[in-house]
C-alpha positions in Angstrom: 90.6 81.9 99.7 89.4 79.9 102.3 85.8 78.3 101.4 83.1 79.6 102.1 80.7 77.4 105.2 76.8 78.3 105.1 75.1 78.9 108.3 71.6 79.4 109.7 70.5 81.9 112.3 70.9 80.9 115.6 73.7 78.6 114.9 76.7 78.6 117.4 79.5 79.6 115.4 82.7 79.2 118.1 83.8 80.6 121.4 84.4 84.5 122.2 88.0 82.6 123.3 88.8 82.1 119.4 87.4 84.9 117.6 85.8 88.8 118.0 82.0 88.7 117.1 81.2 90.6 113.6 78.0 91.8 112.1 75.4 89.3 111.3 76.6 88.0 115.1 75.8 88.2 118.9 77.3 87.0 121.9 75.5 84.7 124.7 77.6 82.8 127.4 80.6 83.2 126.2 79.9 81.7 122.6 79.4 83.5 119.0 76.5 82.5 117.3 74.7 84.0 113.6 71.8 86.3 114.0 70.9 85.3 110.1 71.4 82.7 107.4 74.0 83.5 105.4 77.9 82.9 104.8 80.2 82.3 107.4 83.6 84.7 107.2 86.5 85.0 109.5 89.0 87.9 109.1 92.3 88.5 110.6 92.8 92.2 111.3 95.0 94.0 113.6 93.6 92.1 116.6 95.1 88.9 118.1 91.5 87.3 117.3 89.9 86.9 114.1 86.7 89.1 114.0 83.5 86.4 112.5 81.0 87.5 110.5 78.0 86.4 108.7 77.1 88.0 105.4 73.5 87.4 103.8 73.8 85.2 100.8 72.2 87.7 98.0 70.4 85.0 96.6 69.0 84.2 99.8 65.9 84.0 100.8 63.5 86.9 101.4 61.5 86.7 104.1 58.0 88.1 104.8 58.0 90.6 107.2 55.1 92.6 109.1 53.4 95.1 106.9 54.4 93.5 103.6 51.7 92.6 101.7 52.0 88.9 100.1 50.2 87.4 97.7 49.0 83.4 99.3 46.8 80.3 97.9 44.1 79.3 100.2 45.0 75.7 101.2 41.6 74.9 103.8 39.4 76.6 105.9 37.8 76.1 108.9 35.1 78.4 111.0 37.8 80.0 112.9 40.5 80.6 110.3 41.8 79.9 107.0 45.1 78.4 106.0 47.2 79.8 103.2 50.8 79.2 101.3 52.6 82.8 101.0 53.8 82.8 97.2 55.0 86.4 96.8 56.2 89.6 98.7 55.4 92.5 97.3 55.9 91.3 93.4 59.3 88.8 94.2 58.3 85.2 94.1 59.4 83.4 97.3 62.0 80.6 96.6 60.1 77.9 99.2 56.6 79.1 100.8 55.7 80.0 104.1 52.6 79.5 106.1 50.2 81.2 107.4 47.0 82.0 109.0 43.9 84.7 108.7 42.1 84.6 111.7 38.2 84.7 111.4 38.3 88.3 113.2 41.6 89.5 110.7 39.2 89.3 107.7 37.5 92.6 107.6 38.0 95.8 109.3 34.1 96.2 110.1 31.8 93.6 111.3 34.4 91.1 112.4 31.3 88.8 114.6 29.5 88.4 112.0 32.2 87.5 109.3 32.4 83.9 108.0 35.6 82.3 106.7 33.5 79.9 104.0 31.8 83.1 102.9 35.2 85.0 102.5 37.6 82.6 101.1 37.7 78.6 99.9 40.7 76.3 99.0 42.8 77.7 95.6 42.0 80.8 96.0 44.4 83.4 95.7 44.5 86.5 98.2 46.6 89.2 98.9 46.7 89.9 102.4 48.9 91.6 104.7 51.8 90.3 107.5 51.0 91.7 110.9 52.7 89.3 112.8 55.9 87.1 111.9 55.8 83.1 112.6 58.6 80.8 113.5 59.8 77.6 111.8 56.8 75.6 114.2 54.2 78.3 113.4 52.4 80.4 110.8 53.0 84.0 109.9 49.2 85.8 111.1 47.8 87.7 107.9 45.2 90.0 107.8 43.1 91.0 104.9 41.3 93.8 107.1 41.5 96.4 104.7 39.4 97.2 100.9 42.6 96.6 98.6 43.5 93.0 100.2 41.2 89.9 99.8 40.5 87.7 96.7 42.0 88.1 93.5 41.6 85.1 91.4 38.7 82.6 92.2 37.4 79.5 90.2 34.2 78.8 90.2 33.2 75.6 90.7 32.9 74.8 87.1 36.1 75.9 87.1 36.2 79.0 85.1 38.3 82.2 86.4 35.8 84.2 88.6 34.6 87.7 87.9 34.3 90.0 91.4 30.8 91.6 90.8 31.1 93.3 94.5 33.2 93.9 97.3 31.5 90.4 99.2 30.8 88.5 95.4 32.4 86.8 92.5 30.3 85.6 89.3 31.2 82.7 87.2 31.5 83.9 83.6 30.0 81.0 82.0 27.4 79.2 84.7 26.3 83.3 86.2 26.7 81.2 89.8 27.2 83.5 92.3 29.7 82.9 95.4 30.4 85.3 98.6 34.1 85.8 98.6 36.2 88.8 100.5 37.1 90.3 97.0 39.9 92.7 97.3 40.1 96.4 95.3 43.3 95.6 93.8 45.5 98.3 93.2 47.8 98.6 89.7 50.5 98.0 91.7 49.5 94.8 92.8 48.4 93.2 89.4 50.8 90.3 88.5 51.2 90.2 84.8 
């Protein structure tokens, strides 16, 4: 067995002159290149060529994708947005994060003019929000939290005592009974990490 080469999407693999493109492939002037990361395989079949293939590692990564909902940590905020590192997909930690961005106006379905990104979120939080667009290796992934089951689900006050969500706009520090506005999310059983 030949071994195995790894290979990230994109990648130009060879000509169409030495091999027949497989799955995980496509073909662009006159060249084979992978459509994914994953392994790199060349098989001889009945053809003259060798058909090339690229199979998903199955410990490879997984990748957010739009309408997944992901759990992030708030890294900074600013008026307009807030910055956050995706940790989860669904419930499967993520191997390296990802970033990405709620816009001011992706915070809440209603109201969205008068919604305030210091008053919804600060840095260490932890959210869950949802993908609805994807972001390339330069950009972030955009991530809205526009509906009642996504927002804030852990929050330290600034004593530094796990927050309590008195309201759908509050958290309450157990021990100093400080108030701060957050975007608390309804969380769903499903969503509770243990």
């Amino acid at each position: 067995r030949q071994p195995l080469s790894l290979c990230v999407a994109g990648e130009r693999l060879c000509s169409t002159e030495e091999a027949t493109a497989g799955s995980g492939t496509y073909t662009r002037h006159g060249f084979i290149f992978s459509s994914l990361a994953g392994c790199l395989k060349r098989r001889n079949e009945d053809s003259e060529l060798p058909v090339v293939s690229v199979v998903r590692d199955s410990e490879s990564q997984l990748l957010p994708n739009v309408g997944a909902v992901v759990t992030c940590k708030v890294c900074s905020i600013n008026s307009r947005f807030a910055k956050v590192h995706i940790l989860y997909v669904g419930s499967t930690p993520l191997k390296s994060t990802f970033r990405g961005t709620i816009r001011r106006e992706d915070i809440r379905a209603t109201e969205k003019d008068k919604v305030e990104v210091y008053k919804s979120f600060r840095p260490s939080d932890i959210i869950l929000a949802k993908v609805i667009s994807l972001g390339d290796a330069q950009s972030n992934y955009l991530l809205s939290t526009a509906e009642n089951e996504l927002g804030v689900v852990v929050a330290r006050s600034e004593a530094g005592v796990q927050m309590v969500p008195i309201s759908w706009c509050e958290m309450q520090c157990p021990r100093t009974h400080t108030k701060e506005f957050r975007k608390v999310a309804r969380v769903q059983p499903q969503f509770l990490q243990t």
